[in-house]
C-alpha positions as CSV (number, residue, x, y, z in Angstrom):
1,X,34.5,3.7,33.5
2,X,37.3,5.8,31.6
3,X,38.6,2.9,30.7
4,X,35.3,1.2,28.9
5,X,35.1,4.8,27.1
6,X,38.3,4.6,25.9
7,X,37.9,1.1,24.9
8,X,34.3,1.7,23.2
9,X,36.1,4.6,21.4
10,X,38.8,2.5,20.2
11,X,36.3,-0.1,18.3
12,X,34.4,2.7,17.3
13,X,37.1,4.4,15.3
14,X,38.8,0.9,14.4
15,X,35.4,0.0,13.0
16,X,34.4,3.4,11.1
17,X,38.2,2.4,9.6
18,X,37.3,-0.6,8.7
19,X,34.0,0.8,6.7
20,X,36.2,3.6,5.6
21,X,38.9,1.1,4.1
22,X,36.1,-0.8,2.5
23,X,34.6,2.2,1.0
24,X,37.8,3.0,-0.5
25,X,38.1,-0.6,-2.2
26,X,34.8,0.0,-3.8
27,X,35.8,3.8,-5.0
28,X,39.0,2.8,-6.4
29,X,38.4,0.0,-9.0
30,X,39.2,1.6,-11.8
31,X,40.8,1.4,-15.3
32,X,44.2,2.3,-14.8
33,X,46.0,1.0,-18.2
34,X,43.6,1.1,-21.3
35,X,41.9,0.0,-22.9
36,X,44.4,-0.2,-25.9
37,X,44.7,-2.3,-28.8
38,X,46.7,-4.4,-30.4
39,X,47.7,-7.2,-33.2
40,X,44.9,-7.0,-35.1
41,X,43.5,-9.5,-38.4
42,X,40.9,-9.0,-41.3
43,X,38.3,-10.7,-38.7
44,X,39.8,-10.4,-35.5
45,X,40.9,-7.4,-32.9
46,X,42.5,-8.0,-29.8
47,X,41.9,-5.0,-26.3
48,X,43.4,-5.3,-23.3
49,X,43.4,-3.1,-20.0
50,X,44.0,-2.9,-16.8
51,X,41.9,-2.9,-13.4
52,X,43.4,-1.5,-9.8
53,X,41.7,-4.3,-8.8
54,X,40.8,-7.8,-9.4
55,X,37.4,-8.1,-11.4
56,X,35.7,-9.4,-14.6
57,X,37.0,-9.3,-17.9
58,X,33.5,-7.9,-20.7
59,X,34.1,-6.6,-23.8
60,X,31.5,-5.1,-26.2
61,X,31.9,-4.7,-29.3
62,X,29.1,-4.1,-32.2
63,X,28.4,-1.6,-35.7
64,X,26.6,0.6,-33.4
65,X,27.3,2.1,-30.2
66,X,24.0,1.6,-29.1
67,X,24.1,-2.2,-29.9
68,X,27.4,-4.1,-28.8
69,X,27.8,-8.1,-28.3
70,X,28.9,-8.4,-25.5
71,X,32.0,-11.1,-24.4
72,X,33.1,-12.4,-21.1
73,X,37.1,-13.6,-20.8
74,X,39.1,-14.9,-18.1
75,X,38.0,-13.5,-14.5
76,X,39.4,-12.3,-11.2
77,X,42.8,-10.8,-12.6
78,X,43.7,-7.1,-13.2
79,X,45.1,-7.6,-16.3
80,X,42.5,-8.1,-18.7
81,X,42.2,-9.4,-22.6
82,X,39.1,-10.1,-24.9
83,X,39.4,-10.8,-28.8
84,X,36.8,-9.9,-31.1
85,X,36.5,-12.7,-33.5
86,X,34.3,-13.4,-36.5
87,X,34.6,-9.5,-37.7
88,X,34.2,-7.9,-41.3
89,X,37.6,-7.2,-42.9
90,X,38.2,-3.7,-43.2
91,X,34.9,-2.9,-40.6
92,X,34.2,-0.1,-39.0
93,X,33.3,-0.8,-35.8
94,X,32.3,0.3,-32.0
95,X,33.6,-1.0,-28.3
96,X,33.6,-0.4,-24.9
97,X,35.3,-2.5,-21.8
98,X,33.9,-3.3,-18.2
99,X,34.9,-4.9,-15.3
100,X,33.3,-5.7,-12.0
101,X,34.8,-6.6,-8.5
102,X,33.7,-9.1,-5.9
103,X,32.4,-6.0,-4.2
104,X,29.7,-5.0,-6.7
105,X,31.5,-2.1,-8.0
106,X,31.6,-1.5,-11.7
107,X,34.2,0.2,-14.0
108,X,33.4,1.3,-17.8
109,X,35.7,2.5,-20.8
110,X,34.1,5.4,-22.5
111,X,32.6,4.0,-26.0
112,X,35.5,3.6,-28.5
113,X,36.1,2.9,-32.0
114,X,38.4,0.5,-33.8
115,X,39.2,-1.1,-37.7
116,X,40.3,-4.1,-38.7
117,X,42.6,-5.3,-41.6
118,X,42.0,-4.2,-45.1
119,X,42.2,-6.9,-47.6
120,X,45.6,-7.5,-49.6
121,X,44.6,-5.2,-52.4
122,X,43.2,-2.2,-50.8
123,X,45.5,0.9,-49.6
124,X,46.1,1.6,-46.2
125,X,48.4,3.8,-43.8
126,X,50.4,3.0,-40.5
127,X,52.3,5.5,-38.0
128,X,55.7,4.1,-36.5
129,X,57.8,6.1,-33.5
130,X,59.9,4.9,-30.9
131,X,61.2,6.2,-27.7
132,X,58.8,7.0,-26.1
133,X,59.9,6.1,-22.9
134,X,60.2,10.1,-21.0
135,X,58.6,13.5,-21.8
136,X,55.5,12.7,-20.9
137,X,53.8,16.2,-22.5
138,X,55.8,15.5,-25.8
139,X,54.7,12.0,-26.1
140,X,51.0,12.4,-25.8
141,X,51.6,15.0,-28.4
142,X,53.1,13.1,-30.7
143,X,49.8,10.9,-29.9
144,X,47.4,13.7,-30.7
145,X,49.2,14.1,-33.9
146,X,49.5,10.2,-34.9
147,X,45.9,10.5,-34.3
148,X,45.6,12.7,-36.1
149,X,45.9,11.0,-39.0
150,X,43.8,8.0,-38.5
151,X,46.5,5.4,-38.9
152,X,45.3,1.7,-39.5
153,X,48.0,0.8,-36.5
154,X,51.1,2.0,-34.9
155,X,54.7,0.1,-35.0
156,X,57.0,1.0,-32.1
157,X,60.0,-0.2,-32.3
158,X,60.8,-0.5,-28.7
159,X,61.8,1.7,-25.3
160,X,58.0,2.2,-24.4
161,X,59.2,3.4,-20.9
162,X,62.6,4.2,-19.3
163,X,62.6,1.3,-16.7
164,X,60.6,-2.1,-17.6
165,X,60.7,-3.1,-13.9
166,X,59.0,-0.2,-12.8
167,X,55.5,-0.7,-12.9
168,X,54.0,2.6,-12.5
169,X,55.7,3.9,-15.7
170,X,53.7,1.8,-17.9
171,X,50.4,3.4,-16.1
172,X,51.4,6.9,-15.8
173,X,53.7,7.1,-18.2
174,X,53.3,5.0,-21.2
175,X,49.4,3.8,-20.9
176,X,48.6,7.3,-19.8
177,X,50.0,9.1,-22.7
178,X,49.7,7.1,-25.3
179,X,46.2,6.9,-24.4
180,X,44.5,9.0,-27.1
181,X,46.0,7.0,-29.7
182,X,46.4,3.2,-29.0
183,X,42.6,3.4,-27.2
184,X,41.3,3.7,-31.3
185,X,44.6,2.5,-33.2
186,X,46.0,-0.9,-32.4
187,X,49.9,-1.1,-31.5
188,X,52.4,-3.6,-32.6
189,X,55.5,-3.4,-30.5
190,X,58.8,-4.7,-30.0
191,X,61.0,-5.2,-27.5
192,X,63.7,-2.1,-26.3
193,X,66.6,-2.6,-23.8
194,X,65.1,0.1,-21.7
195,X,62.0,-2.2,-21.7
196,X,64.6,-4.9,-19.9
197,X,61.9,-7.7,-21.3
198,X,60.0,-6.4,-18.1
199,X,56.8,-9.2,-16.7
200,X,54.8,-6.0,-17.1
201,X,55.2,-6.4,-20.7
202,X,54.0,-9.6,-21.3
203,X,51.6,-8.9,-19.0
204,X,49.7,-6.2,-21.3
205,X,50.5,-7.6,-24.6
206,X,49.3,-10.8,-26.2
207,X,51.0,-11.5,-29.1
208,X,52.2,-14.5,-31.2
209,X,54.5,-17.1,-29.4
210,X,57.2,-16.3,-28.1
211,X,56.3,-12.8,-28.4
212,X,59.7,-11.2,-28.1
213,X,59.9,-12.5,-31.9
214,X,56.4,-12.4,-34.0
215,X,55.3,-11.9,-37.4
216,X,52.4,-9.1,-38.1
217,X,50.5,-9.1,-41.4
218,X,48.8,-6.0,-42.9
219,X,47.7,-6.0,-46.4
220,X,50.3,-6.4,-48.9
221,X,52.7,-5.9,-46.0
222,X,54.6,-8.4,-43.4
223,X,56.3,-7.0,-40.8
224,X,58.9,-9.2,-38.9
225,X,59.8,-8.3,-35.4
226,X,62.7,-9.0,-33.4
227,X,64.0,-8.5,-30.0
228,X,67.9,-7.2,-30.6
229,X,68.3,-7.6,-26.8
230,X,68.7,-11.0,-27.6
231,X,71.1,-13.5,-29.9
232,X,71.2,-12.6,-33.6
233,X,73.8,-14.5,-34.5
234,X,73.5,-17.0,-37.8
235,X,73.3,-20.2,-35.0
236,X,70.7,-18.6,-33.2
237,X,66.7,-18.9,-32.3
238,X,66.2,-15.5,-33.7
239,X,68.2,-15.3,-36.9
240,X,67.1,-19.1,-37.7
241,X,63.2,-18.1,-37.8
242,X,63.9,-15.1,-39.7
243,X,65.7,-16.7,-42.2
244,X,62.4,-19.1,-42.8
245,X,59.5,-17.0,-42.1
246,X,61.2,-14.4,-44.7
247,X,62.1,-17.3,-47.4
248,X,58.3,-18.1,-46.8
249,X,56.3,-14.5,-46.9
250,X,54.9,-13.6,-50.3
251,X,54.3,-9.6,-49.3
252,X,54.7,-7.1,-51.8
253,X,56.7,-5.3,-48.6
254,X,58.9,-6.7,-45.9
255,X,60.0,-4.9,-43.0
256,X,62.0,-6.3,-40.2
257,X,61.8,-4.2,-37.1
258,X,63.7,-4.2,-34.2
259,X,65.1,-1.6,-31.1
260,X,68.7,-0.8,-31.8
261,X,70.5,0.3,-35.1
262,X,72.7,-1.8,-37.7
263,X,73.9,1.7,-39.3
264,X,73.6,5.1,-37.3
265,X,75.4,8.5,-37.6
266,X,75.4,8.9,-33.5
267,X,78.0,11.2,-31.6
268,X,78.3,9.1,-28.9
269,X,76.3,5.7,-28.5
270,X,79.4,3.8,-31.3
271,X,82.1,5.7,-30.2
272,X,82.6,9.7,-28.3
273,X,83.2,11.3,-31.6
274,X,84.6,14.0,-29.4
275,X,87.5,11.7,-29.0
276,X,87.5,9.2,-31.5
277,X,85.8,7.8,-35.0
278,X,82.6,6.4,-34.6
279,X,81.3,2.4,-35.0
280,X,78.7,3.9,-37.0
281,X,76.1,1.4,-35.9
282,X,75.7,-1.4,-33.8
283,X,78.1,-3.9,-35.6
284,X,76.9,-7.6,-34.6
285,X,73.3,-6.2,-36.1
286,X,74.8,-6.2,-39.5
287,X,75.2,-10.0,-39.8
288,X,71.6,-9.6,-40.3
289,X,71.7,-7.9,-43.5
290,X,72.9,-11.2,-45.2
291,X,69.2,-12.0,-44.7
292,X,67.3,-8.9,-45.5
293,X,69.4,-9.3,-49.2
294,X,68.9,-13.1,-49.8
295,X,65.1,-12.3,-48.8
296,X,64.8,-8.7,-49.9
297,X,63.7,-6.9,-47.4
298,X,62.8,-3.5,-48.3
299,X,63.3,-1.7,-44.9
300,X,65.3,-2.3,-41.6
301,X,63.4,-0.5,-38.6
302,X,64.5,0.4,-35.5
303,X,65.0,3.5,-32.7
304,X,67.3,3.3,-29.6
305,X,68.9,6.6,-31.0
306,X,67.1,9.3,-30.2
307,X,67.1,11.2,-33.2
308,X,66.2,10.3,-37.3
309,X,68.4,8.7,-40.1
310,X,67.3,7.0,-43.3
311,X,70.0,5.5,-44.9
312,X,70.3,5.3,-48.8
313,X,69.5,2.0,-50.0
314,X,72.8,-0.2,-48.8
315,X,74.0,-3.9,-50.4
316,X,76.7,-5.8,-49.0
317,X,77.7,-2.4,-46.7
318,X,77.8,-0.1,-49.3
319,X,75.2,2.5,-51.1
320,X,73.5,1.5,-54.3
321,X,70.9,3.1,-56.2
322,X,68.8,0.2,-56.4
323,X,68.5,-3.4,-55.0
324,X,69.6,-2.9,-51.6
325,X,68.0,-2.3,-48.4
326,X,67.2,1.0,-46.5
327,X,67.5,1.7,-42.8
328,X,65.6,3.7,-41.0
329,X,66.1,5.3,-37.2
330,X,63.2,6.6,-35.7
331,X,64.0,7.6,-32.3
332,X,62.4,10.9,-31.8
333,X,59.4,9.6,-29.9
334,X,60.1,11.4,-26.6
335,X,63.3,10.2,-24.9
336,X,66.1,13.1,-24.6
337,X,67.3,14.2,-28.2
338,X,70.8,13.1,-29.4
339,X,72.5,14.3,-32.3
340,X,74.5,13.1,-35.5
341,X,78.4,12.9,-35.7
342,X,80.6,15.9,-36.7
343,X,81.0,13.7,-40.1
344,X,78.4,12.9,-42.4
345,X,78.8,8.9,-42.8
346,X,78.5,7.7,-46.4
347,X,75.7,5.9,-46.1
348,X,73.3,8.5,-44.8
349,X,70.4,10.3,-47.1
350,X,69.0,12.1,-44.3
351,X,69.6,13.2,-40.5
352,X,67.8,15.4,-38.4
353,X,67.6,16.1,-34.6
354,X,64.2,16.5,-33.1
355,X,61.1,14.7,-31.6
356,X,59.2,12.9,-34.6
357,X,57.0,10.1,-36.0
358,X,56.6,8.7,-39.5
359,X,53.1,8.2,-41.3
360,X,53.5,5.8,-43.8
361,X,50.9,4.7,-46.6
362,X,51.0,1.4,-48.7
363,X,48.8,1.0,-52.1
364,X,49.6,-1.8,-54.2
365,X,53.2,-1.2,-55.3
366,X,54.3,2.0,-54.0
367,X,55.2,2.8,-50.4
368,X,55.5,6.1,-49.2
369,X,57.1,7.5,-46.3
370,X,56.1,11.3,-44.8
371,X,58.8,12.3,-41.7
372,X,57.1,14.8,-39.1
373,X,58.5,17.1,-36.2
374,X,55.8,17.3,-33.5
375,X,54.5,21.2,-34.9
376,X,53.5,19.1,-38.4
377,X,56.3,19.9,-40.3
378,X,57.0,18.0,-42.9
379,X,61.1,17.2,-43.0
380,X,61.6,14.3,-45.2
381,X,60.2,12.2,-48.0
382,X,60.6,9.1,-49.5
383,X,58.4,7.0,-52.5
384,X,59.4,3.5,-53.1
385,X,57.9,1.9,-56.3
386,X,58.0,-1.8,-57.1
């Protein structure tokens, strides 16, 4: 008889478990990356997120919260993508994501709002940082701040998280974080070596083939991106597309943006300027400047140093006052600060130490870049006319 009991208690507990553990799956589909999004057109804008779960891919969008088109895209994954296609260049518009399980259960994004690409002519703005891959309370600062200036998109030029293999860092780190801004803004990304060209990030982000390389157009700007964790030498995949999609673009701007730095004032990352002189940059980057001259290139972007440099404008290695090519480091988005060489290098306009972002705003012929430190200080300036 004590046995039966024991035995009846047994299935009893395995079975209110059982329920238990299938209670749980329904609770726990949720969102836990997005949604966020990214490399968006005059008629197009592409979301993504994330489910805990496997379930539905919906994505609403419409000119009125209270009347979105819905779209269904591919099913039974956890990573999730819709694009919004057919959409009024420079609109104003409203969206919201959903997914569903095999359970029943039902997860929603709160109601959102996104833009797409201005036309050509008209003026427009764009944030970049980079680093952002520890400090979780500065990054969602510098987030709130970015924000805070209603950006038409965000470049980050690489290190989103410390550890690309890790997955939990993209959700709650990164994703987490980031949040406030890349939920309304769209993000175009590159490639960092902390990133270590991770699955998770190909995963999240759908972007041209072969999207370690891509080309992003925004008005009467082209941005070029490449992956300096990989070849850049003249025979290789990288430089060889460069050289034509630059020969080809017609942009009032170009900007080639990229993780690590051709020129750089660093104490430490070229050389322990405690012991010795420094590299000054990341040598095998420069052959690249052959390109960004024959195709003039107004900027060179990149982070990997956590701190900021713009460079005066440089031709064939040297500063000019005009015609050459300026390179900026914009590190500051969260990693561990670093700080300049004991020497000022010859090529430098302007250093600082300390978390940062850039705002940057484009109308016609003149480019303008605003430098801030994460209390809205402004520390640098710089107008380019054309």
């Amino acid at each position: 008889m004590r046995y039966s009991r024991n035995l009846l208690t047994l299935v009893m507990v395995s079975l209110f478990l059982l329920a238990a553990a299938g209670a749980r799956c329904e609770e726990e589909l949720e969102i836990i990356a997005g949604p966020y999004l990214q490399y968006p057109t005059e008629t197009s804008m592409t979301v993504g997120w994330e489910t805990s779960q496997p379930a539905s891919t919906e994505a609403g969008q419409g000119k009125g919260a209270d009347a979105l088109t819905w779209v269904t895209g591919d099913t039974g994954g956890t990573f999730h993508t819709v694009v919004f296609d057919m959409l009024e260049p420079g609109g104003n518009y409203f969206y919201q994501v959903r997914s569903r399980n095999g359970a029943g259960a039902q997860v929603e994004s709160d109601i959102l709002t996104f833009q797409t690409s201005v036309p050509a002519d008209a003026p427009f703005s764009f944030v970049v940082l980079s680093d952002t891959q520890s400090n979780p309370a500065n990054v969602a600062k510098q987030a709130e701040l970015c924000w805070n200036q209603r950006p038409h998109f965000t470049l980050l030029t690489g290190d989103l998280v410390s550890k690309g293999t890790e997955k939990n860092l993209w959700n709650h780190h990164f994703f987490r974080n980031m949040h406030r801004l890349i939920s309304r803004v769209p993000l175009v990304p590159c490639l960092g070596n902390h990133d270590e060209d991770a699955p998770a990030y190909y995963s999240y982000f759908t972007l041209p083939d072969p999207e370690y390389y891509y080309k992003f157009s925004y008005g009467n700007l082209d941005i070029f991106i490449v992956d300096s964790q990989r070849p850049l030498t003249k025979e290789s995949e990288q430089y060889l597309w460069l050289d034509n999609v630059l020969g080809a673009s017609t942009a009032t701007w170009k900007i080639v943006a990229m993780h690590k730095a051709a020129y750089s004032s660093d104490e430490d990352d070229y050389g322990d300027t405690t012991l010795t002189r420094t590299m000054r940059g990341d040598i095998k980057l420069r052959g690249l400047s052959n390109l960004y001259e024959k195709h003039k290139v107004d900027i060179a972007w990149c982070g990997h140093i956590h701190s900021y440099e713009r460079t005066h404008p440089i031709k064939q290695g040297k500063p000019v006052l005009e015609g050459g090519v300026i390179y900026m480091v914009t590190g500051g988005g969260g990693g561990g600060l670093e700080k300049a060489a004991p020497w000022r290098s010859p090529f430098t306009a302007k250093v600082y130490s300390g978390h940062h972002y850039c705002l940057v705003n484009v109308f016609g012929p003149t480019l303008r870049i605003e430098s801030y430190t994460p209390e809205g200080s402004l520390f640098d300036l710089l107008e380019l006319r054309k």
